[in-house]
C-alpha positions as CSV (number, residue, x, y, z in Angstrom):
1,X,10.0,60.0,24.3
2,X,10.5,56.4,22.5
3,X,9.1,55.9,18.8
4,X,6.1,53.6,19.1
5,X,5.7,51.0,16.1
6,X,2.2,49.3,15.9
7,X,2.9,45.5,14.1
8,X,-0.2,43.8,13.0
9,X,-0.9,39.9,13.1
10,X,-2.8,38.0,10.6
11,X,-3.5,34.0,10.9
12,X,-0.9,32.8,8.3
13,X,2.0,35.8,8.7
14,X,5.6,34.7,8.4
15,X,6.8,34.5,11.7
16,X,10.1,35.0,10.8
17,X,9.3,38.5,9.0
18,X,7.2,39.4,12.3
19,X,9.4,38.2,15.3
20,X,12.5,39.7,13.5
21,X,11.0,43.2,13.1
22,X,10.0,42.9,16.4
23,X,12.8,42.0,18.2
24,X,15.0,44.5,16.1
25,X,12.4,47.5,17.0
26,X,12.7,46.6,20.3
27,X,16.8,46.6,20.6
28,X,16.7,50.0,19.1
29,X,14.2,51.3,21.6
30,X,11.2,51.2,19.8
31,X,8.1,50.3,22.0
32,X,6.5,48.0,19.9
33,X,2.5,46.6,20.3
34,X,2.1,43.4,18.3
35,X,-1.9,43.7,17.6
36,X,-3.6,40.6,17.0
37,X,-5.7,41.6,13.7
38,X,-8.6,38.6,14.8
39,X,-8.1,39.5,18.6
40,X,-5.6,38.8,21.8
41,X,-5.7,34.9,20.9
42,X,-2.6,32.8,19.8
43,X,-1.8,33.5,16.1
44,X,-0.6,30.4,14.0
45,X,1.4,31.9,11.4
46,X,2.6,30.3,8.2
47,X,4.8,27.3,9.3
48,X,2.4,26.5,12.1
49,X,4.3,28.5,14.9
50,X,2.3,30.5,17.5
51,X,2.6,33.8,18.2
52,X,0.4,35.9,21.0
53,X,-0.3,39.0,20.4
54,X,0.3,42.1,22.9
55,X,-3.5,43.2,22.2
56,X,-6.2,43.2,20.2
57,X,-6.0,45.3,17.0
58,X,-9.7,46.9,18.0
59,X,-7.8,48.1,21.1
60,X,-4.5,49.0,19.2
61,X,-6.7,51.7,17.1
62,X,-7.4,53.1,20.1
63,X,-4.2,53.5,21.7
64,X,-2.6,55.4,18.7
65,X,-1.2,57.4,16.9
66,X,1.9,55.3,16.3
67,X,5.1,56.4,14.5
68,X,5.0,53.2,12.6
69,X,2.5,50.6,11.4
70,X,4.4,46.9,10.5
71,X,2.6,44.5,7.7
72,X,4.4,41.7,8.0
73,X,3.8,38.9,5.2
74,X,3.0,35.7,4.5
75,X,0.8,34.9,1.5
76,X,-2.3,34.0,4.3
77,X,-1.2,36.7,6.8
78,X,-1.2,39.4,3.9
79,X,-4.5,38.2,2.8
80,X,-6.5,38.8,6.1
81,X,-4.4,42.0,6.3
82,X,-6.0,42.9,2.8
83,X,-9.5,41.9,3.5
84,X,-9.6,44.2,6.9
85,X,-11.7,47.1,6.6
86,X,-10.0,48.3,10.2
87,X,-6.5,47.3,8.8
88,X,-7.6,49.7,6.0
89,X,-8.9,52.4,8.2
90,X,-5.9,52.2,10.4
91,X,-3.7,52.5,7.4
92,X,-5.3,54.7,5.6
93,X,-5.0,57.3,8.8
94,X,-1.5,56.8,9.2
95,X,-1.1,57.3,5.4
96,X,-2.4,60.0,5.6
97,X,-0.9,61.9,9.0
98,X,2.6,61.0,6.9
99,X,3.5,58.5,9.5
100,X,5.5,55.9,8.3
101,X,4.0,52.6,7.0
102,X,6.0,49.4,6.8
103,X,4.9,46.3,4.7
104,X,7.4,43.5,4.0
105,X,7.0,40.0,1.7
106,X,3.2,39.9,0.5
107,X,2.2,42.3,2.7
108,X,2.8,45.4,0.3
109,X,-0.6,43.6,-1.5
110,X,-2.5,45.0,1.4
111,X,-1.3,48.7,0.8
112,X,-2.5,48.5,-2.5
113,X,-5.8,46.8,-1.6
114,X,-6.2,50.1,0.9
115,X,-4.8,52.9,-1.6
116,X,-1.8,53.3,0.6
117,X,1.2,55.1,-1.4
118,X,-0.1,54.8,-5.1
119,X,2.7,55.8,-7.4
120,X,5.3,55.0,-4.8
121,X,8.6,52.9,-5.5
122,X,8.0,49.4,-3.8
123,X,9.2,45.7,-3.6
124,X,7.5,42.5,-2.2
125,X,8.5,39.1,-2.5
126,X,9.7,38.5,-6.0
127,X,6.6,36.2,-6.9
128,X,5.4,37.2,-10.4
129,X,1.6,37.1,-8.7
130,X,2.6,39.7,-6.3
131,X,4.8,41.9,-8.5
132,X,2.5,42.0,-11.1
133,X,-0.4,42.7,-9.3
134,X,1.6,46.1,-7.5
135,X,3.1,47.1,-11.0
136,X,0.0,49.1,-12.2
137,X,-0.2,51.0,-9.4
138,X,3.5,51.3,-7.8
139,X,6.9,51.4,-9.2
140,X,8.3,48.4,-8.3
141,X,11.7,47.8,-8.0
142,X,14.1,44.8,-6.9
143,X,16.3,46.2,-3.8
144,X,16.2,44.8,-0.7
145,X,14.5,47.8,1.7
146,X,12.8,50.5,-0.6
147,X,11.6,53.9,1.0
148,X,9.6,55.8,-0.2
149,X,8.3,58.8,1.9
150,X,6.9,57.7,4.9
151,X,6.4,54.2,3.0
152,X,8.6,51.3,3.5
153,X,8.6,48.1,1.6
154,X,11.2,44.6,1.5
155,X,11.3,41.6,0.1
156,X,10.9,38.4,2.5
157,X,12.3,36.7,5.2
158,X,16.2,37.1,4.1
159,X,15.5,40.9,3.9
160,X,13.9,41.1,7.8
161,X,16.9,42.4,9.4
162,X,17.7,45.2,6.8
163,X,14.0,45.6,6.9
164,X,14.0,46.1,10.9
165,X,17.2,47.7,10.9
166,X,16.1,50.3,8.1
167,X,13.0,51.3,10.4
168,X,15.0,51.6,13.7
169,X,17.3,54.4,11.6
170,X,14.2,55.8,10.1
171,X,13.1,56.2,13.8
172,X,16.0,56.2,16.5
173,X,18.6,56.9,14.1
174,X,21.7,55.9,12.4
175,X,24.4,55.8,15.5
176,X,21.9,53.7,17.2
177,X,21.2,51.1,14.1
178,X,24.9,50.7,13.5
179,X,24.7,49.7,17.5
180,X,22.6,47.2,17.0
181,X,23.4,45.8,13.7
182,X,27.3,45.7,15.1
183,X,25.8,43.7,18.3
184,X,23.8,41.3,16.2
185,X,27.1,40.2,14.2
186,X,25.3,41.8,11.1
């Protein structure tokens, strides 16, 4: 049986951060959803490119659990993503099975606006807004991919691939992450 990874999609995410994931997930045999957090429509994320989601994220919740929930960033995207109370619920469930919960960019934001992981070791995007706003309530620390439990946190677009690869040896394992990495020149 395949890992399922659930990655949810907020107007203004960083597409990069999102299709990256994504497409690494999916090379190491993760079955991957991408849930539209405001429904199935187009997404615009943060440099105006449009993504469509797999499904709604009200029918995502009900086609769980999944091994992994993905918050990708994006100052706008993280925002939404903070502001949902059924992003919150979601995460909160997950949190609290001890299934693994990714966040990458500005997206670790919304697992402190949802109590997910308090006291963990994190990193975001190196933004004085964003660190110090997770400092009080997270260790934060400057390392590419941090994990942390069942809590996963990196820093931005030039960290997506060890990001995506961490999670696919997290979930496949490490034989098949050194496949993939090896057959994406990385």
């Amino acid at each position: 049986m395949s890992s399922r990874a659930l990655v949810l999609l907020a107007t203004g995410a960083e597409e990069m951060e999102t299709v990256i994931t994504v497409d690494v997930l999916r090379r190491g045999g993760v079955e991957v959803v991408v849930a539209g957090v405001d429904g199935e429509t187009p997404v615009t994320c943060s440099r105006s490119v449009k993504i469509v989601p797999d499904i709604s994220l009200a029918t995502a919740a009900t086609q769980g659990p999944y091994d992994c929930i993905v918050l990708p960033g994006g100052g706008p995207g993280a925002a939404a993503l903070c502001a949902s109370v059924e992003v919150g619920k979601l995460l909160q469930e997950q949190d609290e099975a001890g299934r693994l919960v990714a966040a990458i960019c500005a997206a670790p934001t919304a697992l402190l606006s949802h109590k997910i992981g308090l006291g963990k070791r994190v990193t975001c995007y190196p933004a004085p807004a964003f660190i110090e706003k997770l400092a009080g309530s997270y260790t934060y620390v400057e390392e590419k991919v941090v994990v942390d439990g069942n809590i996963v946190t990196s820093r931005g677009p030039g960290t997506t691939f060890d990001f995506g690869l961490e999670l696919v040896r997290i979930m496949v394992g490490k034989e098949k992450m050194v496949e993939i990495a090896s057959e994406m020149l990385l």
